[in-house]
Every structure is written in structure tokens, then in C-alpha cells.
C-alpha positions as CSV (number, residue, x, y, z in Angstrom):
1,X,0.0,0.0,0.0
2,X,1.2,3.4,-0.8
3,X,-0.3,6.9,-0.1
4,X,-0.7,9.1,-3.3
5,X,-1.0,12.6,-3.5
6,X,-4.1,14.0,-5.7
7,X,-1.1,15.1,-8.6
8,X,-0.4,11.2,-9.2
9,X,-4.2,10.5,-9.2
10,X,-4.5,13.4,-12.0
11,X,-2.0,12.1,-13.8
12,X,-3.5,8.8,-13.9
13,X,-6.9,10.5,-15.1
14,X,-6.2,13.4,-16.8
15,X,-4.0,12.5,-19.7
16,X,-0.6,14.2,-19.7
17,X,3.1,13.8,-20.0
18,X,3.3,12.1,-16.4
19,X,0.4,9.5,-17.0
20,X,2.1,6.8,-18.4
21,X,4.4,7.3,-14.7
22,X,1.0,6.7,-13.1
23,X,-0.5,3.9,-14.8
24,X,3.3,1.9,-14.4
25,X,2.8,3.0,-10.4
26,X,-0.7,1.7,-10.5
27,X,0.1,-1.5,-12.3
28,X,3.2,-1.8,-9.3
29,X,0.9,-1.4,-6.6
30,X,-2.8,-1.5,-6.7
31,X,-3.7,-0.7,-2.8
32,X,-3.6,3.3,-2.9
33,X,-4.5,5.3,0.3
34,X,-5.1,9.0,1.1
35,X,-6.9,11.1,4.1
36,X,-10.4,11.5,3.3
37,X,-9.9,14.9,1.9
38,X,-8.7,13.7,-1.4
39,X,-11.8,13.9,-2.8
40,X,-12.2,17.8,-2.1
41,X,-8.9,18.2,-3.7
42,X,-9.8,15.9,-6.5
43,X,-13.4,17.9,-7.1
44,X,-11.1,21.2,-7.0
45,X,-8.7,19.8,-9.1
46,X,-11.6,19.0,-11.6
47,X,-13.2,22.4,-11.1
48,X,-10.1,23.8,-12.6
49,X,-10.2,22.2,-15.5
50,X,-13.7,22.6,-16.4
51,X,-13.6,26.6,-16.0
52,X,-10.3,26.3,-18.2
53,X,-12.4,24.1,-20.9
54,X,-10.6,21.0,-21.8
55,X,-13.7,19.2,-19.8
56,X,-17.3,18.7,-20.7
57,X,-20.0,18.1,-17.7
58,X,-20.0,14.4,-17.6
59,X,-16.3,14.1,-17.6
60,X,-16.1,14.9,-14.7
61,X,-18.4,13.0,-13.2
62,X,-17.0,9.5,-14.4
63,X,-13.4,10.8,-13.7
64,X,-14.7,11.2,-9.7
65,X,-16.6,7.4,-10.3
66,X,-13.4,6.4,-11.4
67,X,-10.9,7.7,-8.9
68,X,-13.9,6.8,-5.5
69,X,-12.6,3.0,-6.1
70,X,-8.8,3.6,-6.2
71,X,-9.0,5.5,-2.3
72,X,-12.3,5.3,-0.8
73,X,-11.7,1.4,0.2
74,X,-8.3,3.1,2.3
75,X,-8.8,6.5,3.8
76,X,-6.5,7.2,6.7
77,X,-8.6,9.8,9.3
78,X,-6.0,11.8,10.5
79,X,-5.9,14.0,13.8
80,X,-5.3,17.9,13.4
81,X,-3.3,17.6,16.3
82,X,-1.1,15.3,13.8
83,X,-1.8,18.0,10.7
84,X,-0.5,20.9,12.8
85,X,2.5,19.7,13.9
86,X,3.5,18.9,10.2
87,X,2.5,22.5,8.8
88,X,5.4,24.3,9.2
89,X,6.4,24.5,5.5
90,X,3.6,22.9,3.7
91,X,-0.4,23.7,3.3
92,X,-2.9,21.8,5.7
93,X,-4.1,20.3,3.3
94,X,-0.7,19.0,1.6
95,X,0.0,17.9,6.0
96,X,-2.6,15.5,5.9
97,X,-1.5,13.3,2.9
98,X,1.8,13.6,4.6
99,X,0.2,12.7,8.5
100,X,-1.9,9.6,6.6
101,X,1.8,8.3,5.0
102,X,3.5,8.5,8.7
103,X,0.7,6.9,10.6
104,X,0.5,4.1,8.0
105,X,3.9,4.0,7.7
106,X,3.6,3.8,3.9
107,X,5.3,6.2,1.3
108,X,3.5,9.4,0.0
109,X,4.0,9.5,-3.6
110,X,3.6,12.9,-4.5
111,X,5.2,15.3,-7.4
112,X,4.8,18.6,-4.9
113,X,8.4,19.6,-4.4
114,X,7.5,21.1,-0.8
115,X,6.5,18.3,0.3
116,X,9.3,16.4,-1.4
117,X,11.6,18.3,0.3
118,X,10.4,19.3,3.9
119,X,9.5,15.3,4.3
120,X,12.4,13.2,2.3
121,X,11.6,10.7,4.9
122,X,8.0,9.4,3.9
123,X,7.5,11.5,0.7
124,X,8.6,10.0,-2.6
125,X,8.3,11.5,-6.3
126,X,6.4,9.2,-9.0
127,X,9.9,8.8,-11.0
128,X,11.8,8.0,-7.9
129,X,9.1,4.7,-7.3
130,X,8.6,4.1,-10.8
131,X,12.4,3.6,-11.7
């Protein structure tokens, strides 16, 4: 099991020049985790791209019907207690990807270079575990 940032689950979605990464991480390990907010950041993530175009209405939709498989059967509830003592360089948000990896004790793959480099101990980018 590994803990994935919302950037890897985009780029397994959202066709791009890092997808191909994805799919190889998703073929390499199939049990993905993430605190229960990823599906705000997804929905924000989505949101973005509709207002800039390249989506129509039920795109999104079935991307969000597609991604609820992949991390709903392993969110990690994490404490704020646990978020705050991580947020010292990074977003709340970004903390609790980062608190779900330690408490697991599984690797955050992530491509957010913040994160990368205020946590080198649990946070990993997609080329690094795809290698």
C-alpha cells in the first residue's frame, strides 16, 4: 500500500506527460490510500479544469466514479493535532497526505516539491518509485 497525492491521481486520469508514470505505479501497486480529503482536492482539481475548458460536464463525473474506487476502500482519518505539527512548511491540506503516510507508515507519492523536500523521509516522487 502506498499513499498518493491528488497530482499522481490526476496524472493517472487526466491525460498528460506524467500519465504513463502513473499507470506503471498503478500496475506496481494496486492498494492506494489517502486522508479523506482527497476527494475535495480531487473535485477542486476538476473544477479547474472545467472553467479552463478541456472538460465537458459528464467528464467529470466519471473521472470522480473512477478515482472513489482507487482511495475510498483506504482512507486514513487523520488527527489535526497530527496535521498541525506537520505545517510548518507545507499547506494543511498537503500535511494531511503527509500525516496519513506516517501513521501508516507507507510512502507518499507525491510530485509537490515542498512536500518532497520538507519530508524526504516518507515522501517520494512518482519517478523516484517508478524507476
Amino acid at each position: 500500500m502506498i499513499v498518493v497525492d491528488i497530482n499522481v491521481l490526476t496524472y493517472l486520469l487526466l491525460p498528460g506527460p506524467r500519465t504513463e508514470m502513473a499507470e506503471l505505479l498503478r500496475r506496481q501497486d494496486r492498494q492506494w490510500a489517502g486522508p479523506p480529503l482527497w476527494r475535495s482536492e480531487f473535485r477542486s482539481v476538476l473544477t479547474t479544469h472545467l472553467r479552463q475548458g478541456p472538460l465537458n460536464l459528464p467528464d467529470p463525473i466519471g473521472l470522480l466514479q473512477k478515482a472513489e474506487p482507487m482511495l475510498s476502500a483506504h482512507e486514513e482519518a487523520v488527527a489535526s493535532h497530527h496535521v498541525l505539527q506537520l505545517v510548518s512548511c507545507c499547506s494543511s491540506y498537503d500535511c494531511e497526505f503527509v500525516a496519513a503516510a506516517q501513521q501508516l507508515a507507507m510512502p507518499l507519492v507525491t510530485e509537490d516539491r515542498s512536500i518532497l523536500a520538507a519530508y524526504p523521509e516518507v515522501a517520494q516522487s512518482l519517478h523516484q518509485v517508478t524507476s
